[in-house]
N, C-alpha and C positions, 0 to 999 in steps of 0.2 A: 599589402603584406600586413601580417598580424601582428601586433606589437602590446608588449607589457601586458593589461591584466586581460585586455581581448584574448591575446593566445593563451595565457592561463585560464580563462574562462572557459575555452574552448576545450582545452587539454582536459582540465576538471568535469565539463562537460561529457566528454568522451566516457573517463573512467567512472561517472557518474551512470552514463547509458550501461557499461559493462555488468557492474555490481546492480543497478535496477534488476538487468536480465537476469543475473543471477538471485535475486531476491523472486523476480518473478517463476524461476523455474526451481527454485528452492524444497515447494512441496511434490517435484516427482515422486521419493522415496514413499511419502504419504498415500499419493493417489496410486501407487504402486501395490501397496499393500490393501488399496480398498480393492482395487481388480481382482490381486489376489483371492482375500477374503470373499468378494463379490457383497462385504457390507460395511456399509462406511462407519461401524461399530459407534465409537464417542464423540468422533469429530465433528465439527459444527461448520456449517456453509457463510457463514459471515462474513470472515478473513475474508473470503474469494470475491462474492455478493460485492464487500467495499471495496476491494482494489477493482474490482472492472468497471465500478461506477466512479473511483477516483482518475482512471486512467481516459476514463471518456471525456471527465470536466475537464481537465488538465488538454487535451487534443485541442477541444475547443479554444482555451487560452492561448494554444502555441499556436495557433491558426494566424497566417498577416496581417490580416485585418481587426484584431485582437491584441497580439501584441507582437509586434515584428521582429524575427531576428531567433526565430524559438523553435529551428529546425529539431535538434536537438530532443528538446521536450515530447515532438509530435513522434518521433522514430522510436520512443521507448515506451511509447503510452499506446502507440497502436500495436507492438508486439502485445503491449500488455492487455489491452483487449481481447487481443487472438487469445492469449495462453489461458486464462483468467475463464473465458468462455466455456474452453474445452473442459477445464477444472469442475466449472459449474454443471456441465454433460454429464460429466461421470459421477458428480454426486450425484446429481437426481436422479439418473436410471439405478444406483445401486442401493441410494438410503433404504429405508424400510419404515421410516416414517414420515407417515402421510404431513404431519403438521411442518416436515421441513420441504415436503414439495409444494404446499401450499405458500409457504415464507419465500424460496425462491421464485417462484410466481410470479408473487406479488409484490417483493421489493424489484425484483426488473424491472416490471410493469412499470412502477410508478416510479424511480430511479431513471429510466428511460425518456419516460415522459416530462419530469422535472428538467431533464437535460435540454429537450426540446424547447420548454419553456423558454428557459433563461438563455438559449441561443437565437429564440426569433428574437427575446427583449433585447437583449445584446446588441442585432444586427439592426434591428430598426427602430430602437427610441436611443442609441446611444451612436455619436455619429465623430468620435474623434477615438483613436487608439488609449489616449490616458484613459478616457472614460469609461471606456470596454475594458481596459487592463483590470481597472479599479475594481470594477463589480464583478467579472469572472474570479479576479483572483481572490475576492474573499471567499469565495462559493469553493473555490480549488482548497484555499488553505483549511475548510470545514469539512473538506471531506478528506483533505488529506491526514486531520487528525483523526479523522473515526476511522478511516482505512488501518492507522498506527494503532488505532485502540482496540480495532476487534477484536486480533488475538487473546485482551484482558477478558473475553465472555469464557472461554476454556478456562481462565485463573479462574475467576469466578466460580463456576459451577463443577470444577471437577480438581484443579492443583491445591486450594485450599481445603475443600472438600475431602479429600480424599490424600492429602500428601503427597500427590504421585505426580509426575510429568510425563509419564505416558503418552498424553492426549494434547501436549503443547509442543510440536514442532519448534524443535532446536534451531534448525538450519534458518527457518522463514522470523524467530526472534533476534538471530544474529545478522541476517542479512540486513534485516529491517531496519537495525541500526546502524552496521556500516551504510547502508545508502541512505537513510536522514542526515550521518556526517557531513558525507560525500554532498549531496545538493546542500546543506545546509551552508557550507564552503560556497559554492556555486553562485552563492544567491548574494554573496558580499562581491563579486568581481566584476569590477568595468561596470556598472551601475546598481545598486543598493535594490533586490527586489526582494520587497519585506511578507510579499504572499510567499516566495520559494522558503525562505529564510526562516519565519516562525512557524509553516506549518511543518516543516523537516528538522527542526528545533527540539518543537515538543515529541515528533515522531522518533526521537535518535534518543529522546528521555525516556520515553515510553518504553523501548528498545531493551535499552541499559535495563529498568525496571524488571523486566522479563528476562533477560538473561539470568540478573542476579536471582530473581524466584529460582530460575531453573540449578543455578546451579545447588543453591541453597535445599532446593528439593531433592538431589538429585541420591540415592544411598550412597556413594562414595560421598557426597561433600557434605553428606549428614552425620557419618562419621567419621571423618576431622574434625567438623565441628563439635562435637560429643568427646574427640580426643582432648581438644585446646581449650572444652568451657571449661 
């Protein structure tokens, strides 16, 4: 039987896989409107690109022989491959520029192959669980920041740019950060794991950062704030 911070790990665990899922299915509405349209207009394939490569590193860490006890992890990260994939399908058949089916291509390509790397390394120069934990989970907590950062290539090139949040999904900035909380919690219970903990840390910062753009961009909270300077 589970006792103390095991079944709060557990529990945290659970509603951690929940909100993942829902972070992960966050951009229906999005790929909704590209079907519609049949053109993925401003959007940029990044966001998707880094979750299906954060969710493959992360598989690999929750695997037993890696690090034991990480069912959990494996169940929300192989959905998220699935969804993450499909994401990736429908942009490329509908983008209209060439230089972004060339980009998906080529970061799979080599995203894929990276992964393969550092799993034969993994499995055969490293030969105890600590050792394996150690060096996948740095590999996890680096992509799990760039996964949390993507969304900033949209701030970048079109919310500053242009004023507007059109182009920066709401849903996929607030999920982002309820579920960095959510594992970020996770990572302090029944044993201290400082890969789950700083890369869903900086990811729930990141989060916060982008909601505050959004709202601040948004014309209702542009004039409030126009009311109250």
């Amino acid at each position: 039987m589970m006792q103390g911070q095991a079944l709060a790990r557990f529990i945290i665990g659970i509603i951690g896989n929940v909100i993942s899922a829902l972070r992960l299915m966050s951009p229906l509405p999005t790929f909704g409107r590209i079907i519609k349209n049949k053109s993925t207009e401003e959007f940029h394939p990044y966001p998707y690109i880094a979750s299906a490569l954060n969710c493959l590193i992360w598989i690999l860490y929750g695997l037993p022989m890696v690090h034991p006890d990480s069912t959990l992890i494996i169940t929300i990260n192989s959905f998220g491959v699935f969804i993450q994939s499909v994401y990736i399908a429908i942009f490329f058949v509908y983008t209209k520029k060439n230089k972004y089916k060339r980009s998906i291509a080529l970061l799979l390509l080599v995203g894929a192959a990276f992964v393969a790397i550092i799993a034969t390394i993994t499995l055969l120069c490293f030969h105890t669980t600590a050792s394996r934990t150690m060096l996948v989970g740095i590999i996890c907590g680096i992509f799990l920041i760039f996964m949390y950062a993507s969304p900033l290539s949209i701030v970048q090139y079109h919310v500053w740019k242009t004023k507007s949040v059109e182009f920066l999904p709401f849903w996929l900035c607030l999920a982002g950060f309820c579920n960095g909380i959510c594992w970020f919690t996770y990572g302090f219970l029944k044993e201290f794991d400082p890969y789950i903990v700083i890369g869903n840390g900086v990811g729930a910062l990141f989060g916060f950062i982008q909601l505050c753009l959004y709202c601040y961009y948004t014309p209702k909270a542009k004039g409030l704030y126009r009311a109250f300077a």
